[in-house]
PyMOL Python script that loads the backbone (N, CA, C, O; Angstrom):
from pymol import cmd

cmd.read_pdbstr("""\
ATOM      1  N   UNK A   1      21.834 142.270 -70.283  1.00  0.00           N
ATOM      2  CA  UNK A   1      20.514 141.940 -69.762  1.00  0.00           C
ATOM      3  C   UNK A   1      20.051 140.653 -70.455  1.00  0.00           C
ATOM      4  O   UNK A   1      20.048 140.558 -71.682  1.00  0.00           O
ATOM      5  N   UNK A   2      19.612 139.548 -69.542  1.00  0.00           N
ATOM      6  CA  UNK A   2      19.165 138.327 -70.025  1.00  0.00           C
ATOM      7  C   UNK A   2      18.027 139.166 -70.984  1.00  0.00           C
ATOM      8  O   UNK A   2      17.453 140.238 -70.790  1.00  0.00           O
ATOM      9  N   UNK A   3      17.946 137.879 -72.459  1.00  0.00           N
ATOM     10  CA  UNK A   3      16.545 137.658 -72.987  1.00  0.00           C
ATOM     11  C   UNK A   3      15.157 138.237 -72.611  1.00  0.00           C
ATOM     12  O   UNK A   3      14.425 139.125 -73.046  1.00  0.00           O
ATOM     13  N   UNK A   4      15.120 137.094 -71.344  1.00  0.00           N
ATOM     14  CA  UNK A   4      14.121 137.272 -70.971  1.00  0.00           C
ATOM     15  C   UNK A   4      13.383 138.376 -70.354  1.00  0.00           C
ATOM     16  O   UNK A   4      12.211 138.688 -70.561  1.00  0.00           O
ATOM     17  N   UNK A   5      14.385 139.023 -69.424  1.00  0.00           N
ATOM     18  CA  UNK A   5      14.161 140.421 -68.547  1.00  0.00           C
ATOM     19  C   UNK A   5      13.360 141.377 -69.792  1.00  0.00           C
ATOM     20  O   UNK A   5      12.239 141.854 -69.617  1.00  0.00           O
ATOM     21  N   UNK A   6      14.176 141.554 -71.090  1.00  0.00           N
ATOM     22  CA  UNK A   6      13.768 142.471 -72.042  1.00  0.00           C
ATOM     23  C   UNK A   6      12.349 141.864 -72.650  1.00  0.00           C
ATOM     24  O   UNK A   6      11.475 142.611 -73.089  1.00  0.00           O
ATOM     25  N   UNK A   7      12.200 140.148 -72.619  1.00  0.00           N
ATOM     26  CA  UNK A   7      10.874 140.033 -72.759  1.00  0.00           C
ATOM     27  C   UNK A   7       9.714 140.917 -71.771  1.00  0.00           C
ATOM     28  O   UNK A   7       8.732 141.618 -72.014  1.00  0.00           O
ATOM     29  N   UNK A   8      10.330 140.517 -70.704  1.00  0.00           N
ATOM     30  CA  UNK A   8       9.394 140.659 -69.621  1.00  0.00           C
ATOM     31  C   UNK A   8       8.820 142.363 -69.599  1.00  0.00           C
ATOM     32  O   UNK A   8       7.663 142.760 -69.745  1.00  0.00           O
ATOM     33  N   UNK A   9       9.925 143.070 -69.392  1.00  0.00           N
ATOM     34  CA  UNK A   9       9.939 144.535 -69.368  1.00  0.00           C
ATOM     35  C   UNK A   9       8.813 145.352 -70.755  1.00  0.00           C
ATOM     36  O   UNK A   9       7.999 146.268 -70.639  1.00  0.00           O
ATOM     37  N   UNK A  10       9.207 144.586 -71.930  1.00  0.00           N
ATOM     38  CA  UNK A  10       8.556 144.790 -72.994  1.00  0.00           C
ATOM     39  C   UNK A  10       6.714 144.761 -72.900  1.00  0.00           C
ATOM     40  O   UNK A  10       5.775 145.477 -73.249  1.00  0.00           O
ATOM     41  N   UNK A  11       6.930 143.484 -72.217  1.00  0.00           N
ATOM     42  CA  UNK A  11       5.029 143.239 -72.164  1.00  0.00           C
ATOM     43  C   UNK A  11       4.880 144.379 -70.860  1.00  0.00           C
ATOM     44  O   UNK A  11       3.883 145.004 -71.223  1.00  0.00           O
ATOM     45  N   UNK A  12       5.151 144.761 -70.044  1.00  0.00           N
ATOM     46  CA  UNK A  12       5.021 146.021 -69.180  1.00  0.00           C
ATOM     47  C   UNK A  12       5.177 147.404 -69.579  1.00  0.00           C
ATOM     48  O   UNK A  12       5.030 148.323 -68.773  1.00  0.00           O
ATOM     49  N   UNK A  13       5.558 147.637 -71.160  1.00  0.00           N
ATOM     50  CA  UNK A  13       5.417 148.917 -71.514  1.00  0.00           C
ATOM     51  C   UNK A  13       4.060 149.542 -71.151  1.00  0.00           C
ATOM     52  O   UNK A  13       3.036 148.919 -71.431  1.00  0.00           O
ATOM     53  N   UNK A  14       4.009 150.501 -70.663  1.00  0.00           N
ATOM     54  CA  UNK A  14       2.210 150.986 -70.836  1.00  0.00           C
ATOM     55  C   UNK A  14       1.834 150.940 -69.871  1.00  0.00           C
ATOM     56  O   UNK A  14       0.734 151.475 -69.732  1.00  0.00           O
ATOM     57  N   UNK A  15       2.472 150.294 -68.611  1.00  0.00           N
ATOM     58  CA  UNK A  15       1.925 149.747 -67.352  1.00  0.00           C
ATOM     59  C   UNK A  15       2.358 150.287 -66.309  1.00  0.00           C
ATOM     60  O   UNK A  15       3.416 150.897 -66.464  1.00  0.00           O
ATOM     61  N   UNK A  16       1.778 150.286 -64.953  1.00  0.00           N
ATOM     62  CA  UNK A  16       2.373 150.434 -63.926  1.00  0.00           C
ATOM     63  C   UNK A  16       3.452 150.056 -63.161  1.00  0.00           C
ATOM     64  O   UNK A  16       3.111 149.113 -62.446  1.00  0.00           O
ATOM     65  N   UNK A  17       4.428 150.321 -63.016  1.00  0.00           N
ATOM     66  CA  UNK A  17       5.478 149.524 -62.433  1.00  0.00           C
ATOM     67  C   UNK A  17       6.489 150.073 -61.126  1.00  0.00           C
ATOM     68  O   UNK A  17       7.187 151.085 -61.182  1.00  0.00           O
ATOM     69  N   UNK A  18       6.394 149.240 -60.067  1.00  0.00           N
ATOM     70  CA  UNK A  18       7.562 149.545 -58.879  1.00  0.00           C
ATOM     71  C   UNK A  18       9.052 149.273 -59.088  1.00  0.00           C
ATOM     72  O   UNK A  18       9.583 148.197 -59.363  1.00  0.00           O
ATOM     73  N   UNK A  19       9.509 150.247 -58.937  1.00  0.00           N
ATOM     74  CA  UNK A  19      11.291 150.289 -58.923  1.00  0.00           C
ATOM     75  C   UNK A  19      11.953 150.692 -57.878  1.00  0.00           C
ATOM     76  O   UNK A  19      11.906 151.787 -57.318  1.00  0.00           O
ATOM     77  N   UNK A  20      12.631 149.679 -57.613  1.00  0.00           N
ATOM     78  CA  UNK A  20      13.695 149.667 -56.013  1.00  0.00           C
ATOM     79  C   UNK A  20      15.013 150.084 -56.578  1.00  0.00           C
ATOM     80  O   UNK A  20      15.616 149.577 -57.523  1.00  0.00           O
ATOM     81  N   UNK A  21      15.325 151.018 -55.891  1.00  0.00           N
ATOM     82  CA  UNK A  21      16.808 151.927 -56.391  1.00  0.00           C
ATOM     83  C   UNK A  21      17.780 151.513 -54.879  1.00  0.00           C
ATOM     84  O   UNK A  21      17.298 151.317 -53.763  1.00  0.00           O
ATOM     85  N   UNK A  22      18.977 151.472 -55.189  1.00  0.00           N
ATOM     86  CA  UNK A  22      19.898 151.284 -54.364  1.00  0.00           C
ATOM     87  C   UNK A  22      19.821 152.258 -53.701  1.00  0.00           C
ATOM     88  O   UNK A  22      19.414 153.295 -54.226  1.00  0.00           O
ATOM     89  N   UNK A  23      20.275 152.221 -52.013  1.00  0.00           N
ATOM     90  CA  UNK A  23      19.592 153.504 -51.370  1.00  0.00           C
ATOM     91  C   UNK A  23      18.274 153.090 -50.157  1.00  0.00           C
ATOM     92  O   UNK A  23      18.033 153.466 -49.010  1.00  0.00           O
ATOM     93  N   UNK A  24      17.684 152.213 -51.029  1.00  0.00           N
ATOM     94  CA  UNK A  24      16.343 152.089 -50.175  1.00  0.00           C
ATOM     95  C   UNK A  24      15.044 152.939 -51.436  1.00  0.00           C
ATOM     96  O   UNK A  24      13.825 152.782 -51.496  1.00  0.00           O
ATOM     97  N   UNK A  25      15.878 153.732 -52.199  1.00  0.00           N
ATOM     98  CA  UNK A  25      14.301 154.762 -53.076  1.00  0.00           C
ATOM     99  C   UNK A  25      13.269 153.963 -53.188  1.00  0.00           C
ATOM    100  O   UNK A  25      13.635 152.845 -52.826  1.00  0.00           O
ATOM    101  N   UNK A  26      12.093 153.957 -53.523  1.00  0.00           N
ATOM    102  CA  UNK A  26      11.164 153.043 -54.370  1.00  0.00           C
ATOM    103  C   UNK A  26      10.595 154.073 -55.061  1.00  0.00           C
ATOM    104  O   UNK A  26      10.704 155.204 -54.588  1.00  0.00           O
ATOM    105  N   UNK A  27       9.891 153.871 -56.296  1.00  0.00           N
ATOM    106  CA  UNK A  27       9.440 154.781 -57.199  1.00  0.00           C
ATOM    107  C   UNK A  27       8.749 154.090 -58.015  1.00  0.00           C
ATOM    108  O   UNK A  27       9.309 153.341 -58.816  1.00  0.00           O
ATOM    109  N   UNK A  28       7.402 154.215 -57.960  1.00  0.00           N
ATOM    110  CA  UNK A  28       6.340 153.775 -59.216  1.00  0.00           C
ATOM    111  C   UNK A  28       5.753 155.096 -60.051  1.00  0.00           C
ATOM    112  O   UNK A  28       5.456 156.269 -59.824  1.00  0.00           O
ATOM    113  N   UNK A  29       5.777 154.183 -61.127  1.00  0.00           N
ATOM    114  CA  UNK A  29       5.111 155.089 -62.316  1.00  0.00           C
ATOM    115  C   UNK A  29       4.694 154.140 -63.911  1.00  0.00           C
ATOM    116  O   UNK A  29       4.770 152.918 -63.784  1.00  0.00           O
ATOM    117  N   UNK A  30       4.359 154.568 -65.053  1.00  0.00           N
ATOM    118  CA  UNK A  30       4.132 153.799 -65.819  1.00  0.00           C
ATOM    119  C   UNK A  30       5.557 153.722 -66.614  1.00  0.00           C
ATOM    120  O   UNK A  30       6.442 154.566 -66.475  1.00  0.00           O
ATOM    121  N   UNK A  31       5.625 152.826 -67.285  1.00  0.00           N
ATOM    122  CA  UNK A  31       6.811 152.380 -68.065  1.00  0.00           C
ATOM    123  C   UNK A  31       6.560 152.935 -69.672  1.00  0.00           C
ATOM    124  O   UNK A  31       5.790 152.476 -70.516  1.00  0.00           O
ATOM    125  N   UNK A  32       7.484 154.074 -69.766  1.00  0.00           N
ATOM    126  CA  UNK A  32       7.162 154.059 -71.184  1.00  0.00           C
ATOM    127  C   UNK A  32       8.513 153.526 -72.151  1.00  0.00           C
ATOM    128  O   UNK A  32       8.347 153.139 -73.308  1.00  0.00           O
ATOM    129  N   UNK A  33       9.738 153.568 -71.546  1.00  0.00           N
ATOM    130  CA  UNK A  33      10.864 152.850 -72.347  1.00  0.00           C
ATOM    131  C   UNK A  33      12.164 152.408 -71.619  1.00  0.00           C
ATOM    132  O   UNK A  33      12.733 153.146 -70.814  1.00  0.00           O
ATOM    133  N   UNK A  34      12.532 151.365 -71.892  1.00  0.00           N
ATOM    134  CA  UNK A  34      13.642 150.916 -71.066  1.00  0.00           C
ATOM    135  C   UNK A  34      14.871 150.734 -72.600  1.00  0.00           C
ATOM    136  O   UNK A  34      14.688 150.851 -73.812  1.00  0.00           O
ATOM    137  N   UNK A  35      16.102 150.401 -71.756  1.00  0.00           N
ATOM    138  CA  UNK A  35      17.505 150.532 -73.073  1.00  0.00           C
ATOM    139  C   UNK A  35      17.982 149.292 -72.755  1.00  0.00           C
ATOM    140  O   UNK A  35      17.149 148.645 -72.121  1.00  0.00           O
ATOM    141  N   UNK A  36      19.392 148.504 -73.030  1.00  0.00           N
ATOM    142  CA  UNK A  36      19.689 147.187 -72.728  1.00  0.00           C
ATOM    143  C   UNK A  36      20.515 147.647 -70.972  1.00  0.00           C
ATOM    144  O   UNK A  36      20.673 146.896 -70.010  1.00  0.00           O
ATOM    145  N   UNK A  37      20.799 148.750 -71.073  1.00  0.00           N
ATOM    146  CA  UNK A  37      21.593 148.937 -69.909  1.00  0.00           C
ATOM    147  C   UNK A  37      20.396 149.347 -68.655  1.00  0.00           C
ATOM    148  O   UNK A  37      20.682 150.121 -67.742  1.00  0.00           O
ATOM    149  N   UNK A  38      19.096 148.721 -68.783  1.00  0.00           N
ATOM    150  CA  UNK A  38      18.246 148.955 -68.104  1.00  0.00           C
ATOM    151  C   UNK A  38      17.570 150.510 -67.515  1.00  0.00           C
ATOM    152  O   UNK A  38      16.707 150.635 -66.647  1.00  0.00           O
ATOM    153  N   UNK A  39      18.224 151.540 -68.243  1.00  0.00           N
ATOM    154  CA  UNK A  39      17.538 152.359 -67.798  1.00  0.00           C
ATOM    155  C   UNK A  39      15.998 152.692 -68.084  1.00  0.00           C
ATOM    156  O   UNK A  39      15.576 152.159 -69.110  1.00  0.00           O
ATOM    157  N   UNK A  40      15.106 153.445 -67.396  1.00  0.00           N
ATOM    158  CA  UNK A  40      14.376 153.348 -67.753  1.00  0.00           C
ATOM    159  C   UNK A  40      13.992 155.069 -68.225  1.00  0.00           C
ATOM    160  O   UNK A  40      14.781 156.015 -68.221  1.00  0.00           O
ATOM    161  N   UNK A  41      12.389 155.078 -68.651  1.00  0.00           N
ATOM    162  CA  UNK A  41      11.709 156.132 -68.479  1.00  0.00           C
ATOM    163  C   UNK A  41      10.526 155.808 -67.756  1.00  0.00           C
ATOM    164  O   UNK A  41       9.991 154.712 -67.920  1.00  0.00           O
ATOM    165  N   UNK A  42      10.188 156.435 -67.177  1.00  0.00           N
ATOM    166  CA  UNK A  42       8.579 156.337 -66.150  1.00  0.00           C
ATOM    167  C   UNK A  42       8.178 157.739 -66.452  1.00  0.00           C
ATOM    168  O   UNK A  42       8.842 158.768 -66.579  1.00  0.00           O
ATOM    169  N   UNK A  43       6.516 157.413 -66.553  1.00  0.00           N
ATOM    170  CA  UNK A  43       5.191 158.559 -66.818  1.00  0.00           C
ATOM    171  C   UNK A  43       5.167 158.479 -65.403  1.00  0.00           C
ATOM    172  O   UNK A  43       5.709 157.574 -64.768  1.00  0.00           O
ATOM    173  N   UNK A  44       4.440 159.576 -64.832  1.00  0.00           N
ATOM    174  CA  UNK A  44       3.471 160.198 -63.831  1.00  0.00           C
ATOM    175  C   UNK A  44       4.498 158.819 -62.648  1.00  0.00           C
ATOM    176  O   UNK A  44       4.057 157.705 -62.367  1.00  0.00           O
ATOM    177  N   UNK A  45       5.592 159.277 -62.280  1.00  0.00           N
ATOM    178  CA  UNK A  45       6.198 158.652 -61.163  1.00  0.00           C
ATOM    179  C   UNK A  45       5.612 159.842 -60.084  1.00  0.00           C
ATOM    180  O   UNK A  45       5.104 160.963 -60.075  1.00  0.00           O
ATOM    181  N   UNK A  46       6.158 158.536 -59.007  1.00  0.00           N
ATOM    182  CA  UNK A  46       6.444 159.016 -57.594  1.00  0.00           C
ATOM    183  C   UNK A  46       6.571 158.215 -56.863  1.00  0.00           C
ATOM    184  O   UNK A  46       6.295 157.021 -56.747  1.00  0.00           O
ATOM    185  N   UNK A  47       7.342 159.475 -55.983  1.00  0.00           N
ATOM    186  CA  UNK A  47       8.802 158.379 -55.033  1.00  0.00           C
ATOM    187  C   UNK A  47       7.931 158.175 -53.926  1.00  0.00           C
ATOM    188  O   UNK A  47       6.991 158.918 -53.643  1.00  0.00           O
ATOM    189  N   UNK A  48       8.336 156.936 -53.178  1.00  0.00           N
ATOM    190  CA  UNK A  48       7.497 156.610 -51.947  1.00  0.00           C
ATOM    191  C   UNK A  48       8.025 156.625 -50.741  1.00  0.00           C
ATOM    192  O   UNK A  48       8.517 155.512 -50.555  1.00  0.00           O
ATOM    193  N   UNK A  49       8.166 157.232 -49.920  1.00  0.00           N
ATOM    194  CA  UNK A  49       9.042 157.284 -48.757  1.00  0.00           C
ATOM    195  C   UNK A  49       8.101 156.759 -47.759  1.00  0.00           C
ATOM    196  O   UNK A  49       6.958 157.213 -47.721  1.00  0.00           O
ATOM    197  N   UNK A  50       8.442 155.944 -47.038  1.00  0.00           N
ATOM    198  CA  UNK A  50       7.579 155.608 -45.622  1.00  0.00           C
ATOM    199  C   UNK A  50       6.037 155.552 -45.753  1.00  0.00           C
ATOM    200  O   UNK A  50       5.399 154.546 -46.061  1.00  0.00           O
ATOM    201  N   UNK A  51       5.477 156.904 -45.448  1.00  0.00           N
ATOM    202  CA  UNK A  51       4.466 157.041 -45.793  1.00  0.00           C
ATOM    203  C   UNK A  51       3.924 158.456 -47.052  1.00  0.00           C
ATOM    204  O   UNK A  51       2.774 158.544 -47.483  1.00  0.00           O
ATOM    205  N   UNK A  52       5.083 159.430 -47.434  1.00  0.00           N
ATOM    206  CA  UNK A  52       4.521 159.864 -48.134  1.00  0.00           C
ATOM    207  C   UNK A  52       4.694 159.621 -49.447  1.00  0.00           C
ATOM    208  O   UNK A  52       5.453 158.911 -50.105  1.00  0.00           O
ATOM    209  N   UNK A  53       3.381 160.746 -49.794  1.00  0.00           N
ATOM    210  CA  UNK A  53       3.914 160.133 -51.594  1.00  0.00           C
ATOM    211  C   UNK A  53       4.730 161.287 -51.995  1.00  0.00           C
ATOM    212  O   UNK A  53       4.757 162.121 -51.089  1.00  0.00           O
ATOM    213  N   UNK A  54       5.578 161.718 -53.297  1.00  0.00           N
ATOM    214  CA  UNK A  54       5.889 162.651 -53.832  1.00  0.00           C
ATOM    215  C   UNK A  54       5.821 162.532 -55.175  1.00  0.00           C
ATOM    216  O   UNK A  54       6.672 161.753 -55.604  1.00  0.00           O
ATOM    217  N   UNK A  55       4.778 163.254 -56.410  1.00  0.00           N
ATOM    218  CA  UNK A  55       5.093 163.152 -57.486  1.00  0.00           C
ATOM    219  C   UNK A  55       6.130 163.768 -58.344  1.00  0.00           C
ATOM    220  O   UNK A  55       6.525 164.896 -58.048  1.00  0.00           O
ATOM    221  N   UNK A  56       6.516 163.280 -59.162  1.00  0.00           N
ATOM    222  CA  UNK A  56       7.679 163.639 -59.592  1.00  0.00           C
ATOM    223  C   UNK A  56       7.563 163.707 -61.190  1.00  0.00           C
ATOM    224  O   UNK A  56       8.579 163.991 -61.824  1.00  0.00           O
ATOM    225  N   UNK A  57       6.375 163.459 -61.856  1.00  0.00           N
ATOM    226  CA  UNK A  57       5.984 163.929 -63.307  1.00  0.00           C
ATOM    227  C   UNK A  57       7.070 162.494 -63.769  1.00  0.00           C
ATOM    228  O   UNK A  57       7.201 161.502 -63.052  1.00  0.00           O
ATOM    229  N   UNK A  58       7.720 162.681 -65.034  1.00  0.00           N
ATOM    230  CA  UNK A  58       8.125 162.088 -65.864  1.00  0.00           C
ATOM    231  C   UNK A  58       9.802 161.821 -65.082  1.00  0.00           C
ATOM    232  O   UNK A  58      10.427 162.697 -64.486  1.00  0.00           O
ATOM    233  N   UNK A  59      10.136 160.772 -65.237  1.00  0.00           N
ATOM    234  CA  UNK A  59      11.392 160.883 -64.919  1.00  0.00           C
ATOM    235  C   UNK A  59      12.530 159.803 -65.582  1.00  0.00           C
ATOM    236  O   UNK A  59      12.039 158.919 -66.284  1.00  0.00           O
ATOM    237  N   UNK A  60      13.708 159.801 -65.453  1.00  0.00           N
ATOM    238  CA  UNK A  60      14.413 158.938 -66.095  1.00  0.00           C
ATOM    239  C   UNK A  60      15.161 158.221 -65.202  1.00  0.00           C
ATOM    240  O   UNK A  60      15.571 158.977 -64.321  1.00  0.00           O
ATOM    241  N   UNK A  61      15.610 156.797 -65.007  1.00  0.00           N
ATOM    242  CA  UNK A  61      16.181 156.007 -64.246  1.00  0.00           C
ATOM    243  C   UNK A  61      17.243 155.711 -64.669  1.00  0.00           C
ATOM    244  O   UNK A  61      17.338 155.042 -65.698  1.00  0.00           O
ATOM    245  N   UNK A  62      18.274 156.120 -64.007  1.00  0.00           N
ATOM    246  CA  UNK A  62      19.985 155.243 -64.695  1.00  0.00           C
ATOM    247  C   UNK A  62      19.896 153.536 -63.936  1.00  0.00           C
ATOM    248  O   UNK A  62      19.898 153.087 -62.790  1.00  0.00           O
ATOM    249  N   UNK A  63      19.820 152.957 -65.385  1.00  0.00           N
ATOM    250  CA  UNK A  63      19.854 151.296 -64.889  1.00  0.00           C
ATOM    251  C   UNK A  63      20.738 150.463 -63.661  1.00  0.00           C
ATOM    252  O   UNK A  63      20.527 149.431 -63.023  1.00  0.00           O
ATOM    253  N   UNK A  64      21.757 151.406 -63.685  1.00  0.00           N
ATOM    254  CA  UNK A  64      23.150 150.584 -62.780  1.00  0.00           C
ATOM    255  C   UNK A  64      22.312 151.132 -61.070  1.00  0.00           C
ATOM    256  O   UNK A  64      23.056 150.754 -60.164  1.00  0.00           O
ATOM    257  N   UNK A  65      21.549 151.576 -60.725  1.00  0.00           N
ATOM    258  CA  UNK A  65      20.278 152.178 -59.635  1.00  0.00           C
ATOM    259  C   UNK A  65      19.497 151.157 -59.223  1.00  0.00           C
ATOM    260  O   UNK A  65      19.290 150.828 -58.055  1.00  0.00           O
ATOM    261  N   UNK A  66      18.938 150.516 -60.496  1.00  0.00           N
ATOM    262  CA  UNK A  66      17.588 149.645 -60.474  1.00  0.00           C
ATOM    263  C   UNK A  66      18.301 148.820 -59.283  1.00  0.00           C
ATOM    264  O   UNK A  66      19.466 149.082 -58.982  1.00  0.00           O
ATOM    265  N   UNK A  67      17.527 147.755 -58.575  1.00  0.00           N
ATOM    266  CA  UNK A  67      17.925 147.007 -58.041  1.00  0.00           C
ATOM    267  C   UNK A  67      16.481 145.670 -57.948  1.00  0.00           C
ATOM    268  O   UNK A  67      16.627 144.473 -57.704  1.00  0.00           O
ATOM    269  N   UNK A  68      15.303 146.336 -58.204  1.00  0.00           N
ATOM    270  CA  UNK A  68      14.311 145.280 -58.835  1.00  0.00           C
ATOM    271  C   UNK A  68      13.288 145.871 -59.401  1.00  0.00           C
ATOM    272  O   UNK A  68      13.339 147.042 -59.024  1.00  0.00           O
ATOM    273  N   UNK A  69      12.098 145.674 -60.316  1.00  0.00           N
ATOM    274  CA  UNK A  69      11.276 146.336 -61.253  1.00  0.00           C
ATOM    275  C   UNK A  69      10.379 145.097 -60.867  1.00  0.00           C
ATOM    276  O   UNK A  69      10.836 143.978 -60.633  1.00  0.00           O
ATOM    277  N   UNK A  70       8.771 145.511 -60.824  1.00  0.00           N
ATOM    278  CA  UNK A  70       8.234 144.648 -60.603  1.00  0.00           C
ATOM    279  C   UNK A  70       6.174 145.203 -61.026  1.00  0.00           C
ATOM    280  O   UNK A  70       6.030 146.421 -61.126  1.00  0.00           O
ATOM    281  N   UNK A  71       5.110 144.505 -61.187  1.00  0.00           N
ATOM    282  CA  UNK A  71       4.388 145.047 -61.395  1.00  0.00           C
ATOM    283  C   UNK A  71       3.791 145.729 -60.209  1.00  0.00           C
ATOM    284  O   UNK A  71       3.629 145.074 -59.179  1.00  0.00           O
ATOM    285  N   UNK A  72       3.370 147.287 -60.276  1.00  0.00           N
ATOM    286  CA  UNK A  72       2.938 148.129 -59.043  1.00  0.00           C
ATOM    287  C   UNK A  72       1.169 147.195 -58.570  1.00  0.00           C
ATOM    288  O   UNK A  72       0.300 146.800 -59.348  1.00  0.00           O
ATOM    289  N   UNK A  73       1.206 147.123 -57.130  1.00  0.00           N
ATOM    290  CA  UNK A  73      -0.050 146.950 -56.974  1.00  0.00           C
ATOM    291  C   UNK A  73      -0.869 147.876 -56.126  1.00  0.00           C
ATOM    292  O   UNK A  73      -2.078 147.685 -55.994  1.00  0.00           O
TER     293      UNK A  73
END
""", "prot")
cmd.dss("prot")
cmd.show_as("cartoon", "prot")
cmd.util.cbc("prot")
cmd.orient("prot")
C-alpha cells in the first residue's frame, strides 16, 4: 500500500466511510482500523443494495475485496 493511501485512511479513522467490494457490494460504516494489506474494520456498517439498507453491526473487510474507500456522504 502506497504511503499515502495509509496517510489518507489514517486521517479517516473515526469517520464515516463508503467501501466498494468486488461483486458490486457497497458498505458504509465508520472506520475504526485498517492493516497494510488493507483490510479493514467498520463500526455500525451497512450494506447498501439498490435501495435497501441492511445493518450489519461491526464488521471486518478482507482488503484483497476493497476495490475503493472513500468519504460516506
Amino acid at each position: 500500500m502506497p504511503s499515502g493511501t495509509s496517510e489518507l485512511l489514517t486521517k479517516s479513522l473515526g469517520t464515516t466511510v463508503l467501501v466498494k467490494l468486488k461483486g458490486g457490494r457497497e458498505i458504509r460504516g465508520v472506520l475504526q482500523s485498517f492493516d497494510q494489506h488493507l483490510n479493514l474494520v467498520l463500526d455500525e456498517a451497512e450494506e447498501m443494495q439498490e435501495s435497501k439498507v441492511r445493518k450489519l453491526g461491526t464488521v471486518i473487510v478482507r482488503g484483497d475485496n476493497v476495490i475503493l474507500i472513500s468519504p460516506a456522504v
